[in-house]
C-alpha angles and dihedrals in degrees: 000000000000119000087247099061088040092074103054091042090051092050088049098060090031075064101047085043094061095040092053085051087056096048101060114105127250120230122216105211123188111188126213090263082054097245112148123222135167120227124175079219114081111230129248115258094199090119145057084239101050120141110249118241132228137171120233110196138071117357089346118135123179121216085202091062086036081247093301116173110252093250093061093043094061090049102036076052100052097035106019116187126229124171119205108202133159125210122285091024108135091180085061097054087057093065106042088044096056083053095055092035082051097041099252124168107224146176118223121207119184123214103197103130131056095255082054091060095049093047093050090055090047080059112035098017094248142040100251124118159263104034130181131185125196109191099317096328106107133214130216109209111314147294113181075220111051097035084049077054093053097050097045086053099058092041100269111166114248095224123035116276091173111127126245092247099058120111121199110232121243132268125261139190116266095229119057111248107251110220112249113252112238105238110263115242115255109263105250114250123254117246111268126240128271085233099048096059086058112117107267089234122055131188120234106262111225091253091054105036090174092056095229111180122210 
């Protein structure tokens, strides 16, 4: 073959080379301390703790992501959002009302009980909400403004990408729900005394007119 056929057909398989690099699938991996990462291997599912795989391309969805696109998953995954909120708090419904108007996947935490309060100023500082955190910046009570500052800044979309078929997951207490303890049985009673059955007041027997006890 002549030199000058030696160079097309090189750029040819150099180019069937790329686009079957391209067209490998990308596996989304969480990992049981739920860190995400993302393999062009697909993981092993030969144990209970076995990262869950999902493809990222075209038409791939993964459960593990709730069928995020890949865009909001890099950043769900670098600055992920949770909103802390209490009943009758109309504040609250604000915020929780502009992420899901945004497309924000959040996580919800209720403070209802008073381990729920003390948890929540472990963690603020003090027991006023709402509160929001985006990745570790944290929000006091809530402006439409500055929390719209805060998610363009970590790479939040605008508009909502999330799919139809996404379902925010619900909200929980803040405080894990300690089980209730079953009562413990009374401890039975030891046997009293002879003695101690005895009347309190004797009377002085003829040979102890006194009535010493000894």
């Amino acid at each position: 073959m002549s030199r000058s056929l030696l160079a097309p057909v090189a750029s040819m398989l150099l180019c069937l080379s790329a686009g079957a690099v391209l067209a490998q699938p990308v596996y989304r991996i969480v990992g049981p301390d739920g860190k995400v990462t993302f393999s062009d291997r697909a993981p092993s599912n030969d144990s209970a703790g076995t990262p869950t795989k999902a493809a990222v391309g075209a038409g791939g969805s993964g459960t593990a992501g709730a069928g995020l696109p890949f865009a909001l998953q890099q950043v769900a995954s670098r600055f992920p959002v949770n909103l802390y909120t209490g009943s009758d708090c109309i504040p609250c419904d604000a915020a929780r009302q502009l992420l899901v108007q945004r497309g924000v996947p959040f996580a919800e935490r209720t403070v209802s009980s008073n381990a729920d309060i003390t948890a929540l100023e472990r963690l603020s500082g003090q027991a006023a909400l709402p509160f929001g955190t985006i990745g570790s910046q944290q929000l006091q009570g809530f402006s439409s403004s500055e929390w719209a500052q805060f998610l363009d800044a970590a790479g939040y979309p605008k508009q909502s990408a999330l799919p139809p078929s996404y379902r925010r997951p619900a909200a929980t207490p803040l405080a894990a729900v300690k089980p209730v303890e079953p009562a413990r049985a009374p401890e039975p009673s030891s046997p009293a005394a002879p003695e101690d059955l005895a009347p309190a007041n004797r009377a002085p027997a003829p040979s102890n007119p006194a009535g010493i006890r000894f």
